[in-house]
N, C-alpha and C positions, 0 to 999 in steps of 0.2 A: 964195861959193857952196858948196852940201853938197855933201861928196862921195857918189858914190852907189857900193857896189858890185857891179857887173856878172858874170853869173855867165859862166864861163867857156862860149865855144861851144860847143868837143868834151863839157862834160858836159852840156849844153843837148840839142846831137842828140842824147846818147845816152838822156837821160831821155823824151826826146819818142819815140824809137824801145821802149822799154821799156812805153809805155804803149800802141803802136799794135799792135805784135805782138802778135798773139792768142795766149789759151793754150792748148796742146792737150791736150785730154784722152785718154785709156785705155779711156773706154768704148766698146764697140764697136757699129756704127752698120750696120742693115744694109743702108741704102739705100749709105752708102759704104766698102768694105771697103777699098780705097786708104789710108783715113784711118788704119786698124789695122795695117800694114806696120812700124807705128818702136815699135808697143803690144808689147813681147815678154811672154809671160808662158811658163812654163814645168807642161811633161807633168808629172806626179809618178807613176813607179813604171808608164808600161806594161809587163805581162806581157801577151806572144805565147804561145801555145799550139799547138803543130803535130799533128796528128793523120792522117799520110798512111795510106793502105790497105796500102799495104806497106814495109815499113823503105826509106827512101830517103835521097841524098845531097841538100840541097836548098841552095839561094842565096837569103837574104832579102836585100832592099835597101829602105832606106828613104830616101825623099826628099820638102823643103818646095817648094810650088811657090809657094809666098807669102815663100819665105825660113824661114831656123830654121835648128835647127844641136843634135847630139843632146850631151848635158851628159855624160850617162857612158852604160854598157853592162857586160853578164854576158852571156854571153860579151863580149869586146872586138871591137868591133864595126867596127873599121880604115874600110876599100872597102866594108865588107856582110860579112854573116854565110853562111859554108858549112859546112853541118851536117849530120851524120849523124842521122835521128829512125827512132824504130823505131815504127809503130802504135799504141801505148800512150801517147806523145807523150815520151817519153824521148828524151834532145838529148843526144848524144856519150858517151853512157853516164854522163852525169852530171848535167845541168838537167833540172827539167822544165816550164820554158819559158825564151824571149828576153827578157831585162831592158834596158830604158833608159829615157835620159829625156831630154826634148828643151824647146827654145824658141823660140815662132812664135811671128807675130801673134795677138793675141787677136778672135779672130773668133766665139767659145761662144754659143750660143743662151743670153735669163736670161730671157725671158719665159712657158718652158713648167716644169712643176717640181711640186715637194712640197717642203713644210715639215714638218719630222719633230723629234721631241721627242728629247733627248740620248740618253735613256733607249731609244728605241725604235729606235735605229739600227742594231743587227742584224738586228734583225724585217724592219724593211722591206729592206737590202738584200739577205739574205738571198731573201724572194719577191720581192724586183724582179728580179734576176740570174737569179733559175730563170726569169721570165716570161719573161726575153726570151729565155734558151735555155743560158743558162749550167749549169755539170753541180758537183757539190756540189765538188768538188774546188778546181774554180777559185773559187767563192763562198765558201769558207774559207780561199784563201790571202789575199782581198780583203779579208774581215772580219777575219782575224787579222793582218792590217798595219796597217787603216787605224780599227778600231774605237779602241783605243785610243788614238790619234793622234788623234779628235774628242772634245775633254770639255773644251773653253774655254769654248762654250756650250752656253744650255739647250734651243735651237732650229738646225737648219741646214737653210737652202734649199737644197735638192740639182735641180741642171737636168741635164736626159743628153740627151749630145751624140751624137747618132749615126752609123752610117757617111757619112751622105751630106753632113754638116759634118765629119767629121773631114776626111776625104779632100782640103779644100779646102786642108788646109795640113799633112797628114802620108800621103803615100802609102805604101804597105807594096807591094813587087811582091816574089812568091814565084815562082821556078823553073819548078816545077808548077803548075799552077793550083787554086784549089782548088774542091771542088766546092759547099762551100759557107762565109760567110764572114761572123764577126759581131766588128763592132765595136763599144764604147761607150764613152764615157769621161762620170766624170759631174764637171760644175762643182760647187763646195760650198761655202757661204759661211755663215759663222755672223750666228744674229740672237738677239736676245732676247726673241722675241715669235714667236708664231705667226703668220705672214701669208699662211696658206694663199687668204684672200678674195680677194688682190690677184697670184694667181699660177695660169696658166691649166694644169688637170691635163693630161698630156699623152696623147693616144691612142696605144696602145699597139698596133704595129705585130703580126702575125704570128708563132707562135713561131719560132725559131732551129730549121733541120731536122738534124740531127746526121749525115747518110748520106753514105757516101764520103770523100774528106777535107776536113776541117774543119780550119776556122782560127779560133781564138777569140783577142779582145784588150780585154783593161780598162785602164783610169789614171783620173787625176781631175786634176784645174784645180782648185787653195787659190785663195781670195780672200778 
């Protein structure tokens, strides 16, 4: 009689088990955010900006309510940040603003957006930032970090995340309260092609009021 060779059991389960587990993906779903809690992708470079009405002592603290965890900080950011700001928005006589950088679920809006040509990427963030309320100061420390850091391609979909998704997975509580409070962080993904057709422009909320004190805060999501 032939002999026959018999594959062994234990690599038997385990190949049957190999093909029944599904595989999970990263993209994030927004019928289920559950599914984005194991997706970590990480903040790049928010700057906080403080602007109280009168020089004050203040406590930021930041926390994920989805999970995450902040990768570095300027100042070192221990428990939370206590700071002294003077009006001008000058942070202990030496910053002037709160630097880190964090990693949570990937939860980013990519449906709403612009596709903007390599070439044109000051132009536009330059008037997106004013639109939404930003003051020349903080739109040049933006451009002049991240302008050069984009030139792999000749195209990048840029999506902005606003306060009302950041907040699902990076709270910011400040001391005082502030009187008024703008957040944005924008996603930005390189393409090689213009696909502004297939990308819906986003409506552009109210400008940013600047009165009393203000809290301004940017970064971006690489993908």
């Amino acid at each position: 009689m032939k002999n026959t060779v018999k594959l062994p059991s234990l690599l038997l389960l385990l190949l049957i088990s190999v093909i029944l587990i599904p595989v999970q993906s990263c993209e994030p779903d927004d019928d289920d955010d559950d599914n984005c809690e194991s997706c970590e992708v990480v903040v790049y470079k928010p700057n906080i900006y403080l602007y109280p009405v009168y020089k004050s002592q203040l406590e930021i603290n930041l926390s994920f309510p989805m999970g995450g965890s902040i990768v570095t900080s300027i100042p070192a950011y221990g428990i939370g940040w206590k700071v002294n700001v003077d009006p001008s928005g000058k942070i202990d006589d030496k910053y002037d603003y709160l630097f880190y950088e964090s990693k949570q679920p990937d939860i980013w809006q990519v449906t709403e957006g612009w596709t903007i040509s390599q070439s044109d990427l000051e132009t536009f963030f330059t008037e997106n930032m004013l639109e939404y309320g930003f003051n020349e100061k903080e739109i040049k420390d933006f451009t002049d970090y991240w302008i050069p850091r984009l030139e792999d391609f000749d195209y990048y979909e840029i999506y902005p995340q606003e306060s009302y998704i950041i907040e699902k997975v990076i709270k910011l509580d400040i001391s005082q309260k502030p009187d008024n409070e703008l957040r944005l962080f924008y996603l930005i993904k390189g393409a090689t092609s213009n696909s502004n057709d297939s990308i819906k422009i986003p409506a552009m909320n109210s400008r940013f009021n600047r009165r009393g004190f203000n809290v301004t805060e940017w970064g971006v999501v690489l993908k």
